[in-house]
N, C-alpha and C positions, 0 to 999 in steps of 0.2 A: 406242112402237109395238112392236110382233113382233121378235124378233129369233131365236127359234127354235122350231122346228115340229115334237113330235114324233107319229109314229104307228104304232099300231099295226097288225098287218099282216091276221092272217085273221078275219075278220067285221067288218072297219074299212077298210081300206084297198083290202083283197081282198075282196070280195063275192061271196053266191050261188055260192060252191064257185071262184071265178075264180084261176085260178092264174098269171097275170101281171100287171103294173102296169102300169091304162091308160097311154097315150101323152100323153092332156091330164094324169095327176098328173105323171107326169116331166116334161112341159112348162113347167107354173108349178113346180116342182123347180127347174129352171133358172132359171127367167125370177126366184124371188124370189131367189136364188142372188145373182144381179144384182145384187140390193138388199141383199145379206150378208145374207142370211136363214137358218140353215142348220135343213136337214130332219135328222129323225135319226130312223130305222125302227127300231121300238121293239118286240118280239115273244120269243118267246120261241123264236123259229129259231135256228137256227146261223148266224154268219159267213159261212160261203162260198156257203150257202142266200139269206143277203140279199142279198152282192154280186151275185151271178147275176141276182135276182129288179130288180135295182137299175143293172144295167149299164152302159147310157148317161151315170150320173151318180155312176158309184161312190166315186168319189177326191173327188166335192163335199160327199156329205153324211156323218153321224154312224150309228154302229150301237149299239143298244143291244141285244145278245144275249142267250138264253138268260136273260131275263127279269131280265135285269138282271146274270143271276152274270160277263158280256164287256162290256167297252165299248170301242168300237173309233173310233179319227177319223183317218183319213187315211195310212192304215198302221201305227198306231202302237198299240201297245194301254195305253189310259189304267188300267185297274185290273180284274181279275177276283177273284174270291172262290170258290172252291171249296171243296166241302163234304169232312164226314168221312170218308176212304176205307174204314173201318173198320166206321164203322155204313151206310156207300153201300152196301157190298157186302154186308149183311146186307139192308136195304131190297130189294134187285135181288133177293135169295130170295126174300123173302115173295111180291114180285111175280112171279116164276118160278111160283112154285108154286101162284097164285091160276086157278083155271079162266077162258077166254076173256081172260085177261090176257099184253102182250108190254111188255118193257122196250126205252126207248131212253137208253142211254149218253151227254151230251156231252161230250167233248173241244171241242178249241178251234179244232180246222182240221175233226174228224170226229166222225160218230155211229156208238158202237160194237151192234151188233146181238149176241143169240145167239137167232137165230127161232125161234117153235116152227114156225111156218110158212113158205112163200116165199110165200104171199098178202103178209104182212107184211113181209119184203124190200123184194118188188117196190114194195109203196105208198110205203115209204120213199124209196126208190130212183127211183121214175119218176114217183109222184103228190105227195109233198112234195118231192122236189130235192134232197133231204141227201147229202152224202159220205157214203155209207158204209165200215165197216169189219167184216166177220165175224170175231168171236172163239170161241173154243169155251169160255173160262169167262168174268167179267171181271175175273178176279182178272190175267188177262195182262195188262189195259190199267194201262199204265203212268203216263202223264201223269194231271195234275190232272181231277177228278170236280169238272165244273163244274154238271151239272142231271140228275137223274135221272124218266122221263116215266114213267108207267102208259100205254100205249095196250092201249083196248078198244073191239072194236069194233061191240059192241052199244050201246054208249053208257058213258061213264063213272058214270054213275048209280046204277051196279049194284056200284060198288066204292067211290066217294069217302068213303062214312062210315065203311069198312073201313080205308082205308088213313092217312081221316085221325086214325081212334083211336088206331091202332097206332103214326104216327111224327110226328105236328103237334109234337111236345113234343121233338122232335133236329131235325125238318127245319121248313122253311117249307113247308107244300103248296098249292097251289091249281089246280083246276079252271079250265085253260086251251081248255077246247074242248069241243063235244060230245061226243065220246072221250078226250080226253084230261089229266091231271094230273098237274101238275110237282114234282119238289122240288126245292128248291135253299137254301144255306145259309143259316139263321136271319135273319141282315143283309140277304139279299141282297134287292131292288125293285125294278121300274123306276123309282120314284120316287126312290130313292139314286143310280143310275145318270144319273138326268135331271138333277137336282146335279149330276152329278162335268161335265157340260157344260153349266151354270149356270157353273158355276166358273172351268171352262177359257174359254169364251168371254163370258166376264163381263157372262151374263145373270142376271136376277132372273124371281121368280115373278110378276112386273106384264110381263114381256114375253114370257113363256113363252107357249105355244098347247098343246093336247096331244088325239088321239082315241083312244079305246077303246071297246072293246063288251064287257069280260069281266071280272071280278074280280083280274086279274093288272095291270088297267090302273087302278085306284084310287089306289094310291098313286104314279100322274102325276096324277092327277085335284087331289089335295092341291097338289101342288109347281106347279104352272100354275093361274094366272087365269083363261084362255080354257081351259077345259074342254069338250070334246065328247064326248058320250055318242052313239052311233048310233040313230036308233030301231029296229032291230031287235033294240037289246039289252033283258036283262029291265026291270025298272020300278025294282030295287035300284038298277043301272047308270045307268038314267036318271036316277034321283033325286037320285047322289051328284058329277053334271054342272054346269056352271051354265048351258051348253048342249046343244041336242039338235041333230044333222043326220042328212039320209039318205046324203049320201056327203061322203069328206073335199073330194072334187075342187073340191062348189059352195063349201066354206069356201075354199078356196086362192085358189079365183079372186077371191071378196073382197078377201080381202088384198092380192091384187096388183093391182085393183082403185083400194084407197088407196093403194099405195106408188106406181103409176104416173102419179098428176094431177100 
């Protein structure tokens, strides 16, 4: 049976632009909790962007951040990967200097900004939930270069074949949103990071569960059995699933469902 749950957060978990977690997902949160079930929010946020989003049940479940490059369980941080600071801050140019395009920096507690706008602050800041930090270059940020984002915000569509010619072959990239595209170190997956608690809590891909709507969430798609693809995602997504739901909530309550007879 089940023994860990993970999911993804915006167009998975998070719906139709929703920017908190219903009250019945934290509910069977808990409830399969009970049954040592453990959740693990799996996206490609920041840390304290999840805990926030996750409150009520912070210290119960698992964080798989920044797309894998943070894995976080109970305070304690099980393993990150950060990429090259050298060709990082060469990548953050190109993107600097691409029209309609803004970088976002993570660090490990913060995301570093140098806006060309406060439209793009502010969204940072009050419409996604991130810690921020303003720097005036990023040569200042000192700590580890954990994922670096393209946000655009006419759609990322107008840049992704741009930016994947120029660094696919130093970074990993992937188009994690309608606006927006990650990079983060070669190694780095959710699907590696879904292992590293595979491991820790000595589960297998037979009792694994895992939802995604976007290309960043495939390689969970591999490592878990019960795969869920959303159907609002593309037909790729769907197809690389072994299932499809419209919201994680009605799979949860399955589950708890059987664990409860």
């Amino acid at each position: 049976m089940v023994k860990l749950i993970a999911s993804d957060l915006d167009g998975t978990l998070l719906l139709d632009g929703a920017i908190t977690v219903s009250s019945e997902a934290i509910d069977y949160i808990k409830k399969l909790n009970d049954y040592e079930v453990v959740f693990v929010a799996a996206s490609g946020r920041q840390y304290p962007n999840l805990q926030k989003l996750f409150q009520d049940v912070q210290t119960k479940i698992g964080y798989i951040c920044e797309n894998g490059a943070l894995v976080k369980y109970q305070g304690e941080t099980i393993c990150k990967y950060p990429m090259d600071r050298n060709m990082g801050l060469k990548l953050m140019e190109d993107i600097q200097n691409r029209e309609g395009c803004e970088v976002l920096l993570s660090g490990e507690d913060t995301s570093y900004l140098v806006p060309k706008s406060k439209e793009y602050e502010d969204h940072m800041r009050n419409y996604v939930g991130n810690n921020v930090t303003i720097v005036s270059d990023f040569s200042e940020v000192k700590e580890d270069f954990l994922k670096i984002s393209v946000y655009e915000k006419k759609g990322i569509g107008g840049s992704s074949d741009y930016f994947a010619d120029r660094w696919n072959d130093t970074f990993k990239g992937t188009v994690s949103g309608e606006c927006w595209m990650d990079f983060v170190a070669p190694e780095v997956n959710k699907g590696r990071a879904l292992m590293e608690f595979q491991q820790l809590l000595k589960a297998t891909k037979d009792d694994t569960m895992c939802f995604g709507d976007s290309y960043n969430d495939l390689d969970m798609f591999k490592v878990s059995l019960y795969s869920y693809a959303m159907t609002s995602a593309n037909s790729e997504i769907r197809a690389a699933a072994r299932y499809v739901t419209t919201t994680v909530e009605d799979v949860l309550h399955d589950v708890y469902q059987v664990l409860s007879r």
